[in-house]
mmCIF file of the N, C-alpha and C atoms, coordinates in Angstrom:
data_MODEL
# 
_entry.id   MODEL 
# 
loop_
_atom_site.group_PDB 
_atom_site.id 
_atom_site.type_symbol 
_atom_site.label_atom_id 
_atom_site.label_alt_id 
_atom_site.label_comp_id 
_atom_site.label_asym_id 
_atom_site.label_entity_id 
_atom_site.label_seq_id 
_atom_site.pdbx_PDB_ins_code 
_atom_site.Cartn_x 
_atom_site.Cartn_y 
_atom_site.Cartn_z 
_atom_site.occupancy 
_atom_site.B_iso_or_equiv 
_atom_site.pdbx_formal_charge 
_atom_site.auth_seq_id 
_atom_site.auth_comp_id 
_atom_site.auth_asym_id 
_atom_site.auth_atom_id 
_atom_site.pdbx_PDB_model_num 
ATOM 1   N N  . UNK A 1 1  ? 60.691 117.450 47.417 1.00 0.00 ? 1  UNK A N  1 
ATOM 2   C CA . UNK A 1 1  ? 60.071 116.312 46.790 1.00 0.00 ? 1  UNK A CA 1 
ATOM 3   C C  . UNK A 1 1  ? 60.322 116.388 45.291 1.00 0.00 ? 1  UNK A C  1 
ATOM 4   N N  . UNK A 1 2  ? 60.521 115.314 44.775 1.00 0.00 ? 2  UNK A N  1 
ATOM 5   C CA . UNK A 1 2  ? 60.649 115.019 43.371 1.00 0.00 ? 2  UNK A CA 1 
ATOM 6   C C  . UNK A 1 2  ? 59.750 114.324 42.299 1.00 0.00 ? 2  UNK A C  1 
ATOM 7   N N  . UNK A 1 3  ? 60.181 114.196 41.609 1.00 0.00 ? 3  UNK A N  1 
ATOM 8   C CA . UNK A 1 3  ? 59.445 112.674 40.518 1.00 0.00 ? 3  UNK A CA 1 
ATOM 9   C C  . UNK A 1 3  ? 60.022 111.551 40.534 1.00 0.00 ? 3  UNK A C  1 
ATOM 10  N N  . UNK A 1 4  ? 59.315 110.709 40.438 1.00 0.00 ? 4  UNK A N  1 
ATOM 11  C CA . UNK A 1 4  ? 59.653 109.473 40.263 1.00 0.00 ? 4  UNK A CA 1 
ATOM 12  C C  . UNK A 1 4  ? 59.191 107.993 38.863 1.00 0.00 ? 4  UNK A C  1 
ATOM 13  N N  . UNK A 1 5  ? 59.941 107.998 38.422 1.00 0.00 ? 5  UNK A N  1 
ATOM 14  C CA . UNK A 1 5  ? 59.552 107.212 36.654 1.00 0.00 ? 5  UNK A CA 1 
ATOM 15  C C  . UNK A 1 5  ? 60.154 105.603 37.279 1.00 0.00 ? 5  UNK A C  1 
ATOM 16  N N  . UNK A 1 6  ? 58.920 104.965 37.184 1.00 0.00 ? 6  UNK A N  1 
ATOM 17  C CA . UNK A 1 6  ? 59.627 103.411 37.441 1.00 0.00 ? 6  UNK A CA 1 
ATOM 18  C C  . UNK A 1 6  ? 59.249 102.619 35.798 1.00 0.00 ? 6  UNK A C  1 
ATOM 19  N N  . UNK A 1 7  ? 60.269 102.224 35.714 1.00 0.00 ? 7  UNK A N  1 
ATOM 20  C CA . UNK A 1 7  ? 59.765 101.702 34.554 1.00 0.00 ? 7  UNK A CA 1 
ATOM 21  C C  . UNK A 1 7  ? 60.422 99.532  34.452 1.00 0.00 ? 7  UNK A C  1 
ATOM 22  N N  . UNK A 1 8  ? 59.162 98.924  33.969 1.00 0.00 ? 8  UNK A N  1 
ATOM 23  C CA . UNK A 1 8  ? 59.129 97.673  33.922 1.00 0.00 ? 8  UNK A CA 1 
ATOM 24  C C  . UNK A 1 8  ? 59.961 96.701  33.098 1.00 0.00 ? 8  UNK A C  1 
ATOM 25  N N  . UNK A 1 9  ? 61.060 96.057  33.092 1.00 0.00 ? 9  UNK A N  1 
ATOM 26  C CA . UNK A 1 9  ? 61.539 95.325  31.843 1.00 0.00 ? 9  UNK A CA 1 
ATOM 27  C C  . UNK A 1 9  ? 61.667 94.169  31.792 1.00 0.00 ? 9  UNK A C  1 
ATOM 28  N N  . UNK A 1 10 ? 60.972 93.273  33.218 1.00 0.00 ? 10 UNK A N  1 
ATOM 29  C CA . UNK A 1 10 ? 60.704 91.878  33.131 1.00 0.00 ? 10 UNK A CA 1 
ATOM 30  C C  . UNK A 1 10 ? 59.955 91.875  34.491 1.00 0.00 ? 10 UNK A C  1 
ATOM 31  N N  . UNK A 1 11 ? 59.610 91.066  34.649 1.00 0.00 ? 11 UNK A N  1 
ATOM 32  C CA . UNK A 1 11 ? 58.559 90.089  35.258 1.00 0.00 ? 11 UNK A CA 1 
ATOM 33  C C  . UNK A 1 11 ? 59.075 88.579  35.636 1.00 0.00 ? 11 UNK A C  1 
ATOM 34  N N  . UNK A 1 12 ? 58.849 88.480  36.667 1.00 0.00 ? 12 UNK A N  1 
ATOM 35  C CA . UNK A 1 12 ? 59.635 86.894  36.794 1.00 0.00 ? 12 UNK A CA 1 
ATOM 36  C C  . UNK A 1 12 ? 58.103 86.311  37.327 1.00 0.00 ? 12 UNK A C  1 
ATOM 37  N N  . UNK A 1 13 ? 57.479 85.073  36.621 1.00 0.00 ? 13 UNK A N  1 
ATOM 38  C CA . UNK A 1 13 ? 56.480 84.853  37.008 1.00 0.00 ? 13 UNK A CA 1 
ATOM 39  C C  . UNK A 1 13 ? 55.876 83.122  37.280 1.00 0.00 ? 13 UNK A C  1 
ATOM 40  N N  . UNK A 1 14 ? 57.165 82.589  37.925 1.00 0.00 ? 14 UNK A N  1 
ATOM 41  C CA . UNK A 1 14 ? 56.854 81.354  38.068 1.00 0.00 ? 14 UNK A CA 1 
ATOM 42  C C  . UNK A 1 14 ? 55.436 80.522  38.228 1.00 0.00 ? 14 UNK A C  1 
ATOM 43  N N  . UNK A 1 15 ? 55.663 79.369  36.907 1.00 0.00 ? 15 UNK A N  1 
ATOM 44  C CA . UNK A 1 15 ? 54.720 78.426  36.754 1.00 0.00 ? 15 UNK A CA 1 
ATOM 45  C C  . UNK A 1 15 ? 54.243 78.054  37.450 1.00 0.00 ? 15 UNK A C  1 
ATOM 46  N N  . UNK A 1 16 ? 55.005 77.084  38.690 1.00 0.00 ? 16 UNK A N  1 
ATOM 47  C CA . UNK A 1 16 ? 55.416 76.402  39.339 1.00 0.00 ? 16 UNK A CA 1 
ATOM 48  C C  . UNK A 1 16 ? 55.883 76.338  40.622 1.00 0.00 ? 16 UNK A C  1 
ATOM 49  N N  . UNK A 1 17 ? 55.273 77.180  41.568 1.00 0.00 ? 17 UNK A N  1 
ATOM 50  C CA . UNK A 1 17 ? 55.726 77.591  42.864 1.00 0.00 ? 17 UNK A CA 1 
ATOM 51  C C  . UNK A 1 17 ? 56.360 76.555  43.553 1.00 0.00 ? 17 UNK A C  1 
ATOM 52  N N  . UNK A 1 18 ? 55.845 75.148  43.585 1.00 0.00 ? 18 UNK A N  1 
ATOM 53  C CA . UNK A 1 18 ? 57.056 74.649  44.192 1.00 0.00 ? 18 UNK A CA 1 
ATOM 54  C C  . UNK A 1 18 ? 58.080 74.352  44.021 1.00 0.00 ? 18 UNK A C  1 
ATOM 55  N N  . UNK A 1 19 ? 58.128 73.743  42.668 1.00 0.00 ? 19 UNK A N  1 
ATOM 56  C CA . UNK A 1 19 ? 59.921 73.822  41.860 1.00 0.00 ? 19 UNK A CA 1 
ATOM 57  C C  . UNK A 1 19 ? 60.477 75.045  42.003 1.00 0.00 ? 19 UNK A C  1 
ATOM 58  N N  . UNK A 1 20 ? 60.015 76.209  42.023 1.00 0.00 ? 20 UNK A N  1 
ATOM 59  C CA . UNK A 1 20 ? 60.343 77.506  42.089 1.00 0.00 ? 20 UNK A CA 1 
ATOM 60  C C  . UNK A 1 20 ? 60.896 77.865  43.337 1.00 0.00 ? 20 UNK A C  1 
ATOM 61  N N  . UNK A 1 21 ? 60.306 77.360  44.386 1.00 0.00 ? 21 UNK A N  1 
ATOM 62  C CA . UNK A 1 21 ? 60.982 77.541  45.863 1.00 0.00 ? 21 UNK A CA 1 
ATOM 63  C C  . UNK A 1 21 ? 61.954 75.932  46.201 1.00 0.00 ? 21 UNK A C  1 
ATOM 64  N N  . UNK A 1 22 ? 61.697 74.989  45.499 1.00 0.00 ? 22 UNK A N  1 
ATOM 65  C CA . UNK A 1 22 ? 62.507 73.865  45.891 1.00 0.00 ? 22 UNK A CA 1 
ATOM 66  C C  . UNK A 1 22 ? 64.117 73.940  45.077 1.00 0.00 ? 22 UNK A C  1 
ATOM 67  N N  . UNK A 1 23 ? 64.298 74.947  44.080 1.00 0.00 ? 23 UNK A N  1 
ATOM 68  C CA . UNK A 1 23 ? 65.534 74.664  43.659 1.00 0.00 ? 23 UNK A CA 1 
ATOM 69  C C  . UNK A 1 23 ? 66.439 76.657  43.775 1.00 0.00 ? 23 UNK A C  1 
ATOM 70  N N  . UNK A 1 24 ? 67.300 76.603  43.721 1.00 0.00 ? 24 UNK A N  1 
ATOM 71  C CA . UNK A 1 24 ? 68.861 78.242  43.627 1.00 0.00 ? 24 UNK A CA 1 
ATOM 72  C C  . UNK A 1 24 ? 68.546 78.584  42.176 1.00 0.00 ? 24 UNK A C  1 
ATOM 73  N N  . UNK A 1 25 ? 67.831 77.533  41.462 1.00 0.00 ? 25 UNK A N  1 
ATOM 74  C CA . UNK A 1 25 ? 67.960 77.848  39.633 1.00 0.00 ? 25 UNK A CA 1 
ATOM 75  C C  . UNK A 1 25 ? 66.572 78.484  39.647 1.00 0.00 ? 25 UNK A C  1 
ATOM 76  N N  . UNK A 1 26 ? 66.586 79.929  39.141 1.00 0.00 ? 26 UNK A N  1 
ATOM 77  C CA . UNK A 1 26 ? 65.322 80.643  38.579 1.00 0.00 ? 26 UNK A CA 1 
ATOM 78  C C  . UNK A 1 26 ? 65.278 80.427  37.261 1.00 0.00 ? 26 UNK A C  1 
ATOM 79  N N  . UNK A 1 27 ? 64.337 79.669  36.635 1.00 0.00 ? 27 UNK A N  1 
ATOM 80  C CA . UNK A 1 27 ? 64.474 79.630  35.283 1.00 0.00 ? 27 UNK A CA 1 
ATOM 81  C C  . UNK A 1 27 ? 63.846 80.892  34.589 1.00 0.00 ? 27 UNK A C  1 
ATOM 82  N N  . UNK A 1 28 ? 64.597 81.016  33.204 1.00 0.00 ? 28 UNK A N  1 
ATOM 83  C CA . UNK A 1 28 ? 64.676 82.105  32.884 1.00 0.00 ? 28 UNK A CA 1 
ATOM 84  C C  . UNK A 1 28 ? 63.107 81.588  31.544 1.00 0.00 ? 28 UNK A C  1 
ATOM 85  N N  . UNK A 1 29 ? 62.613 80.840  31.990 1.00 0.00 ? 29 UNK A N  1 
ATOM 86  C CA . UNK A 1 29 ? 61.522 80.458  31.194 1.00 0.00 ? 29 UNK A CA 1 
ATOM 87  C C  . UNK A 1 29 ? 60.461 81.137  31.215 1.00 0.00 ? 29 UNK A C  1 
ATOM 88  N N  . UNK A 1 30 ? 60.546 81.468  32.943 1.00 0.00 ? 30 UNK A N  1 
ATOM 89  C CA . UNK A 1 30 ? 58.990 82.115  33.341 1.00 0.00 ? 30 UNK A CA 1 
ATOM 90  C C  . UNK A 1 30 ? 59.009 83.691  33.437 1.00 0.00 ? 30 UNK A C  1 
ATOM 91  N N  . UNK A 1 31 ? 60.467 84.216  32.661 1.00 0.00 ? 31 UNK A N  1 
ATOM 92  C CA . UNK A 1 31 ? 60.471 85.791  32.560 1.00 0.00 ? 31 UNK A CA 1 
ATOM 93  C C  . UNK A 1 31 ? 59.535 86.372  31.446 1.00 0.00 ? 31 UNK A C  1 
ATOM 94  N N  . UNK A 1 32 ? 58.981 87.141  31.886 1.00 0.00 ? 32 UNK A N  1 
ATOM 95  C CA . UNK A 1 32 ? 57.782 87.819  30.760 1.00 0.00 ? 32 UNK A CA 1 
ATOM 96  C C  . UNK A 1 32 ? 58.809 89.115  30.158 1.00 0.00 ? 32 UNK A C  1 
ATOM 97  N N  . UNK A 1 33 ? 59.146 89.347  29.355 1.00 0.00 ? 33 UNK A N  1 
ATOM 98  C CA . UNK A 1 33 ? 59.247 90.460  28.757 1.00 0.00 ? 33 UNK A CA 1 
ATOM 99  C C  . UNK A 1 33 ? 59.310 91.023  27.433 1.00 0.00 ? 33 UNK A C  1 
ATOM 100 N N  . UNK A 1 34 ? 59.304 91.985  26.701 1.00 0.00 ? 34 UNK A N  1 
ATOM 101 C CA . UNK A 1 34 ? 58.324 92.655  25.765 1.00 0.00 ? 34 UNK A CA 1 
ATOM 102 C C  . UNK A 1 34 ? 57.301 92.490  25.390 1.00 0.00 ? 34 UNK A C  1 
ATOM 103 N N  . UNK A 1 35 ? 56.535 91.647  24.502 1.00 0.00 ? 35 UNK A N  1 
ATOM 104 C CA . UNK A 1 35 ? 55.333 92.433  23.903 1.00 0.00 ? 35 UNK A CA 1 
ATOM 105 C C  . UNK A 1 35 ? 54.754 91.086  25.433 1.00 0.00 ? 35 UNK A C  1 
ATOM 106 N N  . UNK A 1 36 ? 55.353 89.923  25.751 1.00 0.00 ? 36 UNK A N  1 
ATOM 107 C CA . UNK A 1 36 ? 54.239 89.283  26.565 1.00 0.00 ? 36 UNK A CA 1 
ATOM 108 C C  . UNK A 1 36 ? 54.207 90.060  27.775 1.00 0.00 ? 36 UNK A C  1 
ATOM 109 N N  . UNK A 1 37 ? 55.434 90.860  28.037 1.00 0.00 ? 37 UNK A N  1 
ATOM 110 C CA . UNK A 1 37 ? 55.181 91.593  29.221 1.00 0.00 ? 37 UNK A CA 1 
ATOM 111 C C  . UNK A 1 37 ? 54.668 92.710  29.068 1.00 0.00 ? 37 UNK A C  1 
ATOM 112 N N  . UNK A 1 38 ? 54.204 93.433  27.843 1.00 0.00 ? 38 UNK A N  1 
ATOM 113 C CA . UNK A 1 38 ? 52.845 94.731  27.401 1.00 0.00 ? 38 UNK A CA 1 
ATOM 114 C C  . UNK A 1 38 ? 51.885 94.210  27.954 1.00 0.00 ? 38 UNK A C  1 
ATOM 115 N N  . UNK A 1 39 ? 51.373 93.066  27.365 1.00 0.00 ? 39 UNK A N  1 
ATOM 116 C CA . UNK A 1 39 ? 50.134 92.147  27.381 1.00 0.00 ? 39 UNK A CA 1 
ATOM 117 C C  . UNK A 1 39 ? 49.930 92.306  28.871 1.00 0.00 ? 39 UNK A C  1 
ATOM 118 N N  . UNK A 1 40 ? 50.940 91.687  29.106 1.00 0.00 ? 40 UNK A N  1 
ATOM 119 C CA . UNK A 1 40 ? 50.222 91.304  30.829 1.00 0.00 ? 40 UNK A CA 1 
ATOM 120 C C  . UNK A 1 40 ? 50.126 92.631  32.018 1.00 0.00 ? 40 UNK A C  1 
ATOM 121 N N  . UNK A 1 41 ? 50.946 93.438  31.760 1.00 0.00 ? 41 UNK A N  1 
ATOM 122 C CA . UNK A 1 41 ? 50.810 94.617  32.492 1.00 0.00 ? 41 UNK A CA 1 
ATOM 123 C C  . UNK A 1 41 ? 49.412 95.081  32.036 1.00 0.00 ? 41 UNK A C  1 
ATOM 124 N N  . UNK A 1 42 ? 49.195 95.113  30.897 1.00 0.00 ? 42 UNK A N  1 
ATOM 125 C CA . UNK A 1 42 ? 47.833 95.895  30.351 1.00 0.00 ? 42 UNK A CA 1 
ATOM 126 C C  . UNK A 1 42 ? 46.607 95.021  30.937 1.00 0.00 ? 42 UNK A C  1 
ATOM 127 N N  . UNK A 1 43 ? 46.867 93.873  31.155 1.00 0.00 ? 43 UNK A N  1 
ATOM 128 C CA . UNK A 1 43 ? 45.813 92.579  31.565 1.00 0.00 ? 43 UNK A CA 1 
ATOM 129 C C  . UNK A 1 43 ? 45.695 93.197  32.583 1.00 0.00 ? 43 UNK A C  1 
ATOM 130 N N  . UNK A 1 44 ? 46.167 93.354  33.922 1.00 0.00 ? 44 UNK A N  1 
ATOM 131 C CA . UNK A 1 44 ? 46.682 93.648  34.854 1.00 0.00 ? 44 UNK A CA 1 
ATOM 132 C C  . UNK A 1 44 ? 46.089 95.278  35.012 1.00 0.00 ? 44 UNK A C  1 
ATOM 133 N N  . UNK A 1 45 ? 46.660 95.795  34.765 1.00 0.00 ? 45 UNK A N  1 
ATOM 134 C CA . UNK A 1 45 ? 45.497 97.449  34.850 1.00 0.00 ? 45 UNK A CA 1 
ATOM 135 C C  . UNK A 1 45 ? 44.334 97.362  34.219 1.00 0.00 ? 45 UNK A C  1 
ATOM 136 N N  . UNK A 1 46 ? 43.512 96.615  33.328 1.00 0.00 ? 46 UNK A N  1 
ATOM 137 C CA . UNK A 1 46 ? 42.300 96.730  32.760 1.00 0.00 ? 46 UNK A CA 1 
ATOM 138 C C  . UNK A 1 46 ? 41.161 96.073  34.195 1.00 0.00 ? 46 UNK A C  1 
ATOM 139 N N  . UNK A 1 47 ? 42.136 94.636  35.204 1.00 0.00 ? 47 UNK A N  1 
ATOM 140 C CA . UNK A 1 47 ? 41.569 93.639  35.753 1.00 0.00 ? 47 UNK A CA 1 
ATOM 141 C C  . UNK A 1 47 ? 41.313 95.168  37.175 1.00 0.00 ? 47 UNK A C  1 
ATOM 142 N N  . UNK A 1 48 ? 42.606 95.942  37.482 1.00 0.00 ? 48 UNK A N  1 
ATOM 143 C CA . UNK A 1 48 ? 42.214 96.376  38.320 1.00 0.00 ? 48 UNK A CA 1 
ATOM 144 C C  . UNK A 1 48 ? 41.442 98.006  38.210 1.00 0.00 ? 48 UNK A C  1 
ATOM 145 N N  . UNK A 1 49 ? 41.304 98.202  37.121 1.00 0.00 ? 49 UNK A N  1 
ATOM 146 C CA . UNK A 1 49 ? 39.682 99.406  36.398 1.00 0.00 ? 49 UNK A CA 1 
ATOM 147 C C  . UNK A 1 49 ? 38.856 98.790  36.645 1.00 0.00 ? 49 UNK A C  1 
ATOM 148 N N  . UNK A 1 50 ? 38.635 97.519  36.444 1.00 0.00 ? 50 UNK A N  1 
ATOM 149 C CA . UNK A 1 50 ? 37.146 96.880  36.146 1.00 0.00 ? 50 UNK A CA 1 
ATOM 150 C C  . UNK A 1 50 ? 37.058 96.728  37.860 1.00 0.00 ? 50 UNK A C  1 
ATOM 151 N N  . UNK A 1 51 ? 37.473 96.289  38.792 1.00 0.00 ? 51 UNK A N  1 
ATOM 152 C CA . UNK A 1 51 ? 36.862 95.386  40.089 1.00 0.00 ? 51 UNK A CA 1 
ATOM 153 C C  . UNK A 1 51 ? 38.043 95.669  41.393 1.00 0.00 ? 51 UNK A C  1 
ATOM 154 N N  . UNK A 1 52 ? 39.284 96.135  41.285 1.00 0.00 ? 52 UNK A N  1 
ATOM 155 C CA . UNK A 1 52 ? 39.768 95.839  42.277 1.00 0.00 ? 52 UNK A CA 1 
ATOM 156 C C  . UNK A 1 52 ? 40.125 97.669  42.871 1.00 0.00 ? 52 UNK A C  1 
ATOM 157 N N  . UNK A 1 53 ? 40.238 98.805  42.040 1.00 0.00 ? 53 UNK A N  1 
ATOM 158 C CA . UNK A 1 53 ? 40.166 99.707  42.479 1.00 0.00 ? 53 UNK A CA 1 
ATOM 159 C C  . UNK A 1 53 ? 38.669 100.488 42.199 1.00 0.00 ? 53 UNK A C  1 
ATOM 160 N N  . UNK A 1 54 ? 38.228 101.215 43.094 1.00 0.00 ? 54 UNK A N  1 
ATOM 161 C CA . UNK A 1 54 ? 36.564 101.542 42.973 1.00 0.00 ? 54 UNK A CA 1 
ATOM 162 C C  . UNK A 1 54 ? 36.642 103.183 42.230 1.00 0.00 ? 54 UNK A C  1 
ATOM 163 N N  . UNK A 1 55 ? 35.925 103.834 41.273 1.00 0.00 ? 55 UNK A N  1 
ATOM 164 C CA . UNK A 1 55 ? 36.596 104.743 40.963 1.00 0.00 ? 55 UNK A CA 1 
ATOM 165 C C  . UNK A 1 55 ? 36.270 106.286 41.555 1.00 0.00 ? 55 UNK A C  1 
ATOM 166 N N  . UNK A 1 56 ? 35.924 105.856 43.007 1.00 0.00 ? 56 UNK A N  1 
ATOM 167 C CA . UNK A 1 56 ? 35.527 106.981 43.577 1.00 0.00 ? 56 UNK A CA 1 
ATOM 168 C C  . UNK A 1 56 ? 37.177 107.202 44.115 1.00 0.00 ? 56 UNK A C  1 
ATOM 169 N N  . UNK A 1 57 ? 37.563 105.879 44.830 1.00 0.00 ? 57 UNK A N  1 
ATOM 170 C CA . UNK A 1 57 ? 38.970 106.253 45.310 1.00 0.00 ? 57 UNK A CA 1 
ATOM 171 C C  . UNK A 1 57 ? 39.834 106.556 44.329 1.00 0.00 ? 57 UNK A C  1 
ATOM 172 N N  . UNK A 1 58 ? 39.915 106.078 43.341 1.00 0.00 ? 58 UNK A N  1 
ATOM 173 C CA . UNK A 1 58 ? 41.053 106.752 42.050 1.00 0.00 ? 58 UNK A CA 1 
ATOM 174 C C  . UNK A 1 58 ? 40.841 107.859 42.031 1.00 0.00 ? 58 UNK A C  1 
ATOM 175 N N  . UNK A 1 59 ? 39.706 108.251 41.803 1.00 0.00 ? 59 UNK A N  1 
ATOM 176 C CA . UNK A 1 59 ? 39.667 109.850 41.480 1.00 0.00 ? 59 UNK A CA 1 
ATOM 177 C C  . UNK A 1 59 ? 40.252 110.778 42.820 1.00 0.00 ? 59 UNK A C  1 
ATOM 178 N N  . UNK A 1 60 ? 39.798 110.227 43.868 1.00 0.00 ? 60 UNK A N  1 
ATOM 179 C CA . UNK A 1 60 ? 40.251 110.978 44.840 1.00 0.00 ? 60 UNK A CA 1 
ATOM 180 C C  . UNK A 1 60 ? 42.058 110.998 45.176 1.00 0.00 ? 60 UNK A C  1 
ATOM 181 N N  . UNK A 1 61 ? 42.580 109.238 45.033 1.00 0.00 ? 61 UNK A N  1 
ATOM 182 C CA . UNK A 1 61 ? 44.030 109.507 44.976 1.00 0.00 ? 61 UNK A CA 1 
ATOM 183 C C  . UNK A 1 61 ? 44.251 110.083 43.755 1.00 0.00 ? 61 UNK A C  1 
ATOM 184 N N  . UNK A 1 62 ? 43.426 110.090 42.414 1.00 0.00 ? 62 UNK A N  1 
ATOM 185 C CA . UNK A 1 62 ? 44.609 110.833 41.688 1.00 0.00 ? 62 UNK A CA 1 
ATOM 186 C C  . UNK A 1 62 ? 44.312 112.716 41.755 1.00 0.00 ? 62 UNK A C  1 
ATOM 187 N N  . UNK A 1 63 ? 43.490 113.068 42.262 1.00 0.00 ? 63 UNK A N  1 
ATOM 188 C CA . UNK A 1 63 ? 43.571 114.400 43.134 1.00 0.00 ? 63 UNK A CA 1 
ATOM 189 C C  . UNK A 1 63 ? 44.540 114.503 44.047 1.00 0.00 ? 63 UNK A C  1 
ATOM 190 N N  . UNK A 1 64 ? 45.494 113.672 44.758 1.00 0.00 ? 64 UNK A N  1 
ATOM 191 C CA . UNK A 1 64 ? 46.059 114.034 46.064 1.00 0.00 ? 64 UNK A CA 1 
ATOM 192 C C  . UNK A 1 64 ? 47.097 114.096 45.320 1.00 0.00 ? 64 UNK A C  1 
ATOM 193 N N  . UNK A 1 65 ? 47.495 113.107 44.183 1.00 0.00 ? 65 UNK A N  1 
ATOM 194 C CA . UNK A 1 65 ? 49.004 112.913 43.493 1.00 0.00 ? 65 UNK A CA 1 
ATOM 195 C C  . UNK A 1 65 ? 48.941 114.253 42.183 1.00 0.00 ? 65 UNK A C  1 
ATOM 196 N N  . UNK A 1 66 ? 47.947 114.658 41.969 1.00 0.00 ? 66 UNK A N  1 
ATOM 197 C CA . UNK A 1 66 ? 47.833 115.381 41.081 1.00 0.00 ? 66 UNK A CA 1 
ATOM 198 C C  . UNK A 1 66 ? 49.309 116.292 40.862 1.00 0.00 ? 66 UNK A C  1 
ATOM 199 N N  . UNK A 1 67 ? 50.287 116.824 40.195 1.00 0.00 ? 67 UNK A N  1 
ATOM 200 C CA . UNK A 1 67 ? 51.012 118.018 40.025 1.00 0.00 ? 67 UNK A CA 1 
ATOM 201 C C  . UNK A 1 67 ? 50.564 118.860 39.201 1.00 0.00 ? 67 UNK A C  1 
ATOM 202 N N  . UNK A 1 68 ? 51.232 120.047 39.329 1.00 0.00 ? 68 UNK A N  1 
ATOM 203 C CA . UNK A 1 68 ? 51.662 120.514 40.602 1.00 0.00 ? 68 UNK A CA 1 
ATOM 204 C C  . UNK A 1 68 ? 50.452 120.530 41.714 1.00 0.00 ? 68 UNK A C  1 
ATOM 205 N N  . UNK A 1 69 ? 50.661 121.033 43.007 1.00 0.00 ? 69 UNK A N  1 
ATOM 206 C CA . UNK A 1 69 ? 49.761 120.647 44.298 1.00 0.00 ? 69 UNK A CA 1 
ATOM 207 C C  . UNK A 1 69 ? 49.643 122.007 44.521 1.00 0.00 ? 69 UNK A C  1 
ATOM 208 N N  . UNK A 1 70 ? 48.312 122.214 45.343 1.00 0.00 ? 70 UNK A N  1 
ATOM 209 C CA . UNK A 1 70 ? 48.203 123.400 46.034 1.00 0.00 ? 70 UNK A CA 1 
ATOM 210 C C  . UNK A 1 70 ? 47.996 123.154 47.376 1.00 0.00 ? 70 UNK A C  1 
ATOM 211 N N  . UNK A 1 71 ? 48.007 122.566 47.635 1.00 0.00 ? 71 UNK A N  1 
ATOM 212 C CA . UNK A 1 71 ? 47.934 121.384 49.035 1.00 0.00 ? 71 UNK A CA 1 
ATOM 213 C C  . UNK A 1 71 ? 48.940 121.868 49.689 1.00 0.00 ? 71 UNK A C  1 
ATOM 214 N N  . UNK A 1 72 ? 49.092 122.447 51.391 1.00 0.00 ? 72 UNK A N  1 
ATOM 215 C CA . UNK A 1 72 ? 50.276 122.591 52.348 1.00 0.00 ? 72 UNK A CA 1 
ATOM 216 C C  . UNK A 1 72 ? 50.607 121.593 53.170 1.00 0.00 ? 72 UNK A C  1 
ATOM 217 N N  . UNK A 1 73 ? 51.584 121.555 52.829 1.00 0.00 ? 73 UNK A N  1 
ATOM 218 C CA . UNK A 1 73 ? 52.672 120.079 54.028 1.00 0.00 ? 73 UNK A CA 1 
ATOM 219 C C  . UNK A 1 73 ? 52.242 120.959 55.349 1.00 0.00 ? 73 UNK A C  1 
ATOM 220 N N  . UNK A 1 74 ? 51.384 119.583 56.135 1.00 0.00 ? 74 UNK A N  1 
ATOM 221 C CA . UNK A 1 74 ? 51.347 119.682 57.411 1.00 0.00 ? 74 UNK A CA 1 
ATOM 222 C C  . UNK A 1 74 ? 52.749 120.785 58.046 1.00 0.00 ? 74 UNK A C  1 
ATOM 223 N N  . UNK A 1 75 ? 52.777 121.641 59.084 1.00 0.00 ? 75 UNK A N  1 
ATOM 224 C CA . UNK A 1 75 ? 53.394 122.129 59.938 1.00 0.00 ? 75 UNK A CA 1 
ATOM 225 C C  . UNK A 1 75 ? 54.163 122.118 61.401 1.00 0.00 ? 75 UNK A C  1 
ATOM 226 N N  . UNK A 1 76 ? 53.562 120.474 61.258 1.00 0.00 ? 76 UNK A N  1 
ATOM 227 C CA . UNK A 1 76 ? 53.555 120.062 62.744 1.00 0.00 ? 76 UNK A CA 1 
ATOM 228 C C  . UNK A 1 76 ? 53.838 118.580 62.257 1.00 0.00 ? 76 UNK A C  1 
ATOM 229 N N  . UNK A 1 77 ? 54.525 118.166 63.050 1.00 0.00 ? 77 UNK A N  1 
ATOM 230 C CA . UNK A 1 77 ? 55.098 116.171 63.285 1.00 0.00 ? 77 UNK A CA 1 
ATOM 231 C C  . UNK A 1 77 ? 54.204 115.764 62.591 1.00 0.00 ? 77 UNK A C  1 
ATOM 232 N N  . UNK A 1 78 ? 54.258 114.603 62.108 1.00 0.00 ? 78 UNK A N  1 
ATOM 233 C CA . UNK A 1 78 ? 52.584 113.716 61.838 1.00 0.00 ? 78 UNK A CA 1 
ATOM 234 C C  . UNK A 1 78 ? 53.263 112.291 61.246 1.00 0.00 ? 78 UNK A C  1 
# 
């Protein structure tokens, strides 16, 4: 097992869902990136601290993801 770094450099975030699915042309209007795409990622993790992740489970996934692990890989299928 390894690491993994994903990192963000646009956002495609159509206005307009049906022009958006009615035409082959993605306009390059509704791409978010730099400081509006900081903004909104940060919007976006503050919305899900406050109400959409509970912080009993964070704490507990970020114990499981924690590195390094002392945790043993199962031994058997699963």
């Amino acid at each position: 097992m390894g690491t993994m770094t994903v990192n963000i450099d646009k956002i495609n975030q159509p206005q307009n869902l049906k022009q958006r699915y009615s035409s082959y042309q993605v306009s390059e209007n509704d791409d978010l990136i730099g400081d509006k795409l900081q903004q909104f990622i940060q919007k976006q993790i503050q919305a899900a601290h406050s109400g959409l992740i509970q912080k009993e489970q964070l704490e507990q996934l970020a114990a499981i993801l924690r590195y390094p692990s002392d945790r043993q890989a199962p031994s058997e299928m699963y």
